[in-house]
C-alpha positions in Angstrom: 2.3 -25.7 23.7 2.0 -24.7 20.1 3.7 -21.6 18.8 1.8 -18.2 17.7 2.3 -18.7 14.2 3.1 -15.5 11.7 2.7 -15.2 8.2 4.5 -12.4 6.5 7.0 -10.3 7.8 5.9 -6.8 6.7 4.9 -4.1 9.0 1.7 -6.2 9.8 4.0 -9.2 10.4 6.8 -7.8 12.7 4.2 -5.0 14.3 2.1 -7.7 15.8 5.5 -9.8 16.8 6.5 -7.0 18.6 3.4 -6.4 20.5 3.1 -9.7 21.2 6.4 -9.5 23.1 5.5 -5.9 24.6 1.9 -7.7 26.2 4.8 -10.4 27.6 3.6 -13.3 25.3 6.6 -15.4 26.0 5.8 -18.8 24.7 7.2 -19.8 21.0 6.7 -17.3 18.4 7.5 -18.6 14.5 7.3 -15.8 11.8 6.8 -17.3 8.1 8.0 -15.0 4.7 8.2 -15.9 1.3 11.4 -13.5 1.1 14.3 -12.9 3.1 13.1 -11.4 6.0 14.5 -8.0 6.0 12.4 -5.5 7.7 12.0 -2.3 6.0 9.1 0.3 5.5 7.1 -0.7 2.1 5.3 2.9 2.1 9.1 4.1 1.6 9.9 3.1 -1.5 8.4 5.7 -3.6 10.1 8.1 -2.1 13.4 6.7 -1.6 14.8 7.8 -4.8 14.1 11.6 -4.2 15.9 11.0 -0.3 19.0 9.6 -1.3 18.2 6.3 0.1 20.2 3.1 -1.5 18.4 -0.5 -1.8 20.6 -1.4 1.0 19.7 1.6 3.3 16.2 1.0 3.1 16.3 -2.0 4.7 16.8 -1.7 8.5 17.1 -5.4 10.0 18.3 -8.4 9.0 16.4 -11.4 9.7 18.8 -12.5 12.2 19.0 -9.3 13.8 15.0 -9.4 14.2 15.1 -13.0 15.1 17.4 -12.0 18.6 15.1 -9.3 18.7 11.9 -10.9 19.4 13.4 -14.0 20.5 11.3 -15.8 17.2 11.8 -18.4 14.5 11.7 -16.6 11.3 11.4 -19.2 8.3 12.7 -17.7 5.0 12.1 -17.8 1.3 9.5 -20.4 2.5 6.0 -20.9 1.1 2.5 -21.3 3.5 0.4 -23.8 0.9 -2.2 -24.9 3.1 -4.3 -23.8 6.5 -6.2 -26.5 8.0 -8.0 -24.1 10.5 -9.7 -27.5 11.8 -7.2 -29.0 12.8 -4.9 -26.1 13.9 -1.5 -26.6 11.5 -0.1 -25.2 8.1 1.8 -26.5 5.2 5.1 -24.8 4.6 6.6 -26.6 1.5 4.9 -30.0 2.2 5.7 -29.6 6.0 3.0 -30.1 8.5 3.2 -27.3 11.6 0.7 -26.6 14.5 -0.2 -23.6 15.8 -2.0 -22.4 19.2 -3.0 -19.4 16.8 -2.4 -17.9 13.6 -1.8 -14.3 12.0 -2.3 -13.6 8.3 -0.2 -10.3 7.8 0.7 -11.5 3.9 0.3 -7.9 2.4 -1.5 -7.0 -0.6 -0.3 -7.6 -4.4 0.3 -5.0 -7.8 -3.2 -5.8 -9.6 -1.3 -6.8 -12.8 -2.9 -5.9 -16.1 -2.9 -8.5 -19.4 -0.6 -6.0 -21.0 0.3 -6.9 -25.3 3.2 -6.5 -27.0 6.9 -8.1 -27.2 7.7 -5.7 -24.0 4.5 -6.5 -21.6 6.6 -8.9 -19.8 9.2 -6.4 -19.1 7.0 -3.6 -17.3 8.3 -3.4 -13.7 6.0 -3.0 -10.6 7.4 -2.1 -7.4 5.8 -3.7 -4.0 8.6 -5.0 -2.5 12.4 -4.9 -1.4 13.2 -7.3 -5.0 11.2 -4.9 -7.1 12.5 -1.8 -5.8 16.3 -2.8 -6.7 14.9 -4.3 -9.9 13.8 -0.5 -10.8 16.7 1.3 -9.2 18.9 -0.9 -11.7 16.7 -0.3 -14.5 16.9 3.4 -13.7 20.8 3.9 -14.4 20.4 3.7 -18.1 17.0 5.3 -17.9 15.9 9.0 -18.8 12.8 8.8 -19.9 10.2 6.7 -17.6 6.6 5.6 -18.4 3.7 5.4 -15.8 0.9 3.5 -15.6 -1.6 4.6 -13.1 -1.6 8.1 -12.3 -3.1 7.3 -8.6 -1.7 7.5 -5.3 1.6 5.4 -5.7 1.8 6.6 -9.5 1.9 10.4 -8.3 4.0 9.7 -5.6 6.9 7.7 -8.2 6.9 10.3 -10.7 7.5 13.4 -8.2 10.3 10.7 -6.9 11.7 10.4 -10.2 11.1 14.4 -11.6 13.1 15.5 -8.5 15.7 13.3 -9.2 16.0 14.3 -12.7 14.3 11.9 -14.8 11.4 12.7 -18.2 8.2 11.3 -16.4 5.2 10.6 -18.8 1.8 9.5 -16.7 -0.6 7.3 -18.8 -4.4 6.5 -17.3 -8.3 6.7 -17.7 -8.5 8.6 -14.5 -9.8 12.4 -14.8 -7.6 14.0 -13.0 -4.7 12.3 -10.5 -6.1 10.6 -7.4 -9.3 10.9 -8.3 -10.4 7.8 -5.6 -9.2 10.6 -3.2 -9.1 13.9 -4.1 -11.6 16.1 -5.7 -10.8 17.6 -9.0 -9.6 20.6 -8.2 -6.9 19.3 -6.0 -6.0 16.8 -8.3 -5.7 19.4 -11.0 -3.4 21.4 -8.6 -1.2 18.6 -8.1 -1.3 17.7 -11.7 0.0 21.6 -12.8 2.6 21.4 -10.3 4.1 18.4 -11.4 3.8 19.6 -15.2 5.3 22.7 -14.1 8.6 20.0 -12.9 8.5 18.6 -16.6 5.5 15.7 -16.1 3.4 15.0 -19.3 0.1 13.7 -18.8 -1.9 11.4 -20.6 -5.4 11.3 -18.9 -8.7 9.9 -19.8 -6.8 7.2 -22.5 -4.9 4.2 -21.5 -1.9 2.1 -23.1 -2.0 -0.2 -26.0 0.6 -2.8 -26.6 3.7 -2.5 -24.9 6.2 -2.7 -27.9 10.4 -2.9 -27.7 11.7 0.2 -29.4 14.9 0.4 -30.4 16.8 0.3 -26.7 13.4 1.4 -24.8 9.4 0.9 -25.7 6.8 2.8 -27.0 3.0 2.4 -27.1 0.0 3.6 -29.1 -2.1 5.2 -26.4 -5.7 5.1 -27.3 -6.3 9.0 -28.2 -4.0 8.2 -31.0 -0.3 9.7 -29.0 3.1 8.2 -29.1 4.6 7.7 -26.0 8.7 6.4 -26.1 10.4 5.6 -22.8 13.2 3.9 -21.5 11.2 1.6 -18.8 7.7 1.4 -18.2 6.2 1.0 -14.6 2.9 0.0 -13.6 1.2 1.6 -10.4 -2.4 0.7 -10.9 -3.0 -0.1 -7.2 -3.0 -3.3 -5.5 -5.3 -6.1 -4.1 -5.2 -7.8 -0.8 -3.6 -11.1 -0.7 -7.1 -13.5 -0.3 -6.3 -16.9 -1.8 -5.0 -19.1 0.8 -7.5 -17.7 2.8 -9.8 -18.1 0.6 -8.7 -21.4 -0.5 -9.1 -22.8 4.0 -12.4 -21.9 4.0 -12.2 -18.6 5.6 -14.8 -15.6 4.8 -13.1 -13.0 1.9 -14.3 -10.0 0.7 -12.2 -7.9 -1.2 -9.6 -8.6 1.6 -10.1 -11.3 4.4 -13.1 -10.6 6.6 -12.6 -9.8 10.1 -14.2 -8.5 13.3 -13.0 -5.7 15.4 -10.9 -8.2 17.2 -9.4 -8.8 13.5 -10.8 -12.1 14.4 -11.3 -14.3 11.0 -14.4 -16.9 10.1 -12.4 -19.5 11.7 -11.2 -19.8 15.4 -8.1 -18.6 16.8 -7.1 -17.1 12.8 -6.4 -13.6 13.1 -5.9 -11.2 9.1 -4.4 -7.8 10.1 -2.9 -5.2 7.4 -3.0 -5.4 4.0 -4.9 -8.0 3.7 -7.4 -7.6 6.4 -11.1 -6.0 5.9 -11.6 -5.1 9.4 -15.4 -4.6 10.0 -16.0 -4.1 6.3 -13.2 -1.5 5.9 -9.9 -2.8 3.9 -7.4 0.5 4.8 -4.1 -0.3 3.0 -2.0 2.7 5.0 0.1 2.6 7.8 -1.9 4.2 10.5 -4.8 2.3 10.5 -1.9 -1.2 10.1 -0.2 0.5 13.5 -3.6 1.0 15.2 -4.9 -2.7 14.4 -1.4 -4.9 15.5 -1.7 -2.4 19.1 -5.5 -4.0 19.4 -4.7 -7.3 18.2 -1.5 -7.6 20.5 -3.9 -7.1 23.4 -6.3 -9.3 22.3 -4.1 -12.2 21.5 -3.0 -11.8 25.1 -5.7 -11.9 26.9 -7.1 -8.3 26.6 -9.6 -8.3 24.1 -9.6 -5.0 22.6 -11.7 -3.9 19.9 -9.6 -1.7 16.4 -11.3 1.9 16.6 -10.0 4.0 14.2 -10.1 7.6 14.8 -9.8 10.1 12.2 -6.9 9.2 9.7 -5.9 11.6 7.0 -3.9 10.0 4.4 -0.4 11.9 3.6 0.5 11.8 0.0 4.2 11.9 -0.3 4.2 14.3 -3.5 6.8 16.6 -2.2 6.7 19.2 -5.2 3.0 19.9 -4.1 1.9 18.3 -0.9 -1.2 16.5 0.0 -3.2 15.6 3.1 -6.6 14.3 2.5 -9.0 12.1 4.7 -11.9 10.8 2.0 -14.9 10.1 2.6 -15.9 6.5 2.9 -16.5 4.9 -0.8 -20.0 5.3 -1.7 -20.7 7.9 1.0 -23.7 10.7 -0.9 -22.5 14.1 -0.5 -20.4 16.7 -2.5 -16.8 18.5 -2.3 -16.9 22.2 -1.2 -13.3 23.6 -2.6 -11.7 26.7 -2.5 -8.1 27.4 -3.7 -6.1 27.2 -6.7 -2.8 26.4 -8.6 -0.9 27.1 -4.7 -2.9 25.2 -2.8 -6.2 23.5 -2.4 -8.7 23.0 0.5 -12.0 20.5 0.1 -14.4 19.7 2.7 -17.3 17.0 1.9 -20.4 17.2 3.2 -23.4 15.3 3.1 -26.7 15.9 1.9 -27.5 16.9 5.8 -24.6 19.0 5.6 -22.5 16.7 8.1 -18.6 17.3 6.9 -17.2 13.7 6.3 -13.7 14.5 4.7 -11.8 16.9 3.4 -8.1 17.4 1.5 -5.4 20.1 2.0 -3.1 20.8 -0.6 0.3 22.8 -1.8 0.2 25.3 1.0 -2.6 24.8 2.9 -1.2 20.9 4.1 -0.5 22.9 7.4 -4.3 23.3 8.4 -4.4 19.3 9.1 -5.1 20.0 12.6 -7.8 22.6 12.1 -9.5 20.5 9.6 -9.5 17.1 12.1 -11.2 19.6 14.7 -13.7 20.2 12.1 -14.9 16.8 11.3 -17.2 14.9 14.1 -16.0 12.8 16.3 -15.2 9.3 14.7 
């Protein structure tokens, strides 16, 4: 019989490996990664600095160590160039394999802007293991550190790096931080807080050219501003990994299509994670990723067993003011109710029928998450 074949070896990847083995799958199991294998948490690294965590401590298995574990075939720094979903086998650098079925778990990638200048090439993003120890070297001769994107990941690097002692300069169109997630008054409360640790904002302008300067760069923002750093990163969000899906023939959207069964277009080709649009919902966080590879480890062995997502609030790891927010879905009519301040920030959205459909919790008020979930309607 043909293995259950694996690509990626993320959480997506090794969650659904595991729960294979948990639903006693015990026929051959081949895991596929374009890196070394080690297993580590991805939603850690922008908070690892701020922790104590080393590169090294951050990862927590080997790929031998997880290859004993689930009694697998992990293939390493090896490339997947080809699905024929027809006939049931992949290309892994020019070699033919079958499958009996197959998992896309390949993640999501930085969205990587056409940045100018003699230093474009040299702005760092961090998505993976590599990145991360790229930055962390970069960092010991670093004071000063340039942001692009003042979203999520953005907000969460820069309290990393302002706890840890570094100049932290945000650069971004946005309004106000998070603004895909938080209203403005909660992004303005985050945004005082971290100016009040030494951040300076640079809101509703963007970057121009990317020049060397001297042993750092500088750019021209375009209100005119200076801005002269010792490394620049970019955090301007990410996109699911579509192409090879895209290029087999299967259904993408903004990530791969999928049922609730995280059944793909084609038969017996399954997209969970990153990379996944479950029902028309692409959810790049960990507790949706945990809830699908429990469904899909069912399903794959015999149970079929729909993803239902209940109420997920989304914790923003911005330790100098916290945040818990659960947004509304994107395009969903309805406005923020917010009361609060510079301490802490709570937001409820309702619709026009006055059904409450999110809310956020911020600086002092993060304890109330349990209140607030009893608030909301059932999912």
């Amino acid at each position: 019989m043909n293995p259950v074949i694996i690509i990626g070896t993320g959480l997506a990847g090794y969650g659904i490996a595991r729960e294979l083995r948990k639903n006693e799958y015990s026929d051959g199991l081949v895991l596929i990664t374009v890196d070394d294998g080690q297993f580590y948490s991805k939603p850690m690294l922008s908070g690892a600095l701020g922790k104590g965590h080393s590169v090294e401590s951050l990862a927590m298995s080997s790929a031998d160590r997880m290859t004993s574990e689930l009694d697998a075939t992990i293939l390493t720094r090896k490339t997947v160039t080809a699905i024929d979903t027809k006939g049931h086998t992949i290309t892994v650098d020019g070699e033919t394999c079958s499958y009996s079925k197959l998992v896309l778990a390949i993640g999501a990638s930085p969205i990587r802007l056409p940045f100018k200048g003699d230093g474009a090439g040299e702005v760092l993003t961090v998505n993976n293991l590599v990145d991360y120890a790229q930055f962390r070297e970069r960092l010991a001769d670093a004071k000063r550190v340039g942001i692009i994107g003042p979203g999520l990941i953005g907000s969460e690097f820069a309290n990393d790096l302002l706890g840890a002692g570094y100049h932290v300069e945000l650069i971004g169109p946005d309004k106000w931080p998070i603004s895909t997630l938080l209203p403005v008054q909660a992004g303005r409360a985050l945004q005082q807080s971290l100016s009040n640790a030494g951040a300076k904002w640079h809101l509703e302008t963007f970057n121009g050219a990317i020049e060397k300067h001297g042993a750092g760069y500088r750019t021209q923002l375009q209100n005119g501003t200076t801005v002269d750093v010792d490394l620049f990163l970019s955090a301007v969000g990410v996109r699911p990994e579509v192409a090879l899906a895209k290029e087999a023939g299967l259904e993408v959207n903004r990530g791969i299509v999928t049922d609730e069964h995280l059944l793909t277009s084609a038969s017996d080709v399954y997209a969970v994670g990153d990379c996944a649009e479950v029902a028309g919902r692409n959810l790049p966080y960990v507790a949706p990723l945990m809830i699908a590879v429990k469904a899909l480890g069912k399903t794959m062995t015999g149970t079929p067993t729909p993803v239902v997502y209940p109420h997920m609030p989304v914790i923003i790891k911005t330790t100098l003011h916290p945040i818990v927010t659960l947004p509304p879905s994107p395009g969903s009519v309805g406005k923020w109710s917010v009361a609060g301040g510079a301490e802490g920030v709570v937001g409820r959205f309702f619709s026009p029928e006055g059904t409450m459909s999110g809310f956020c919790l911020t600086g002092n008020r993060v304890s109330e998450k349990g209140a607030m979930i009893k608030e909301m309607p059932a999912a």
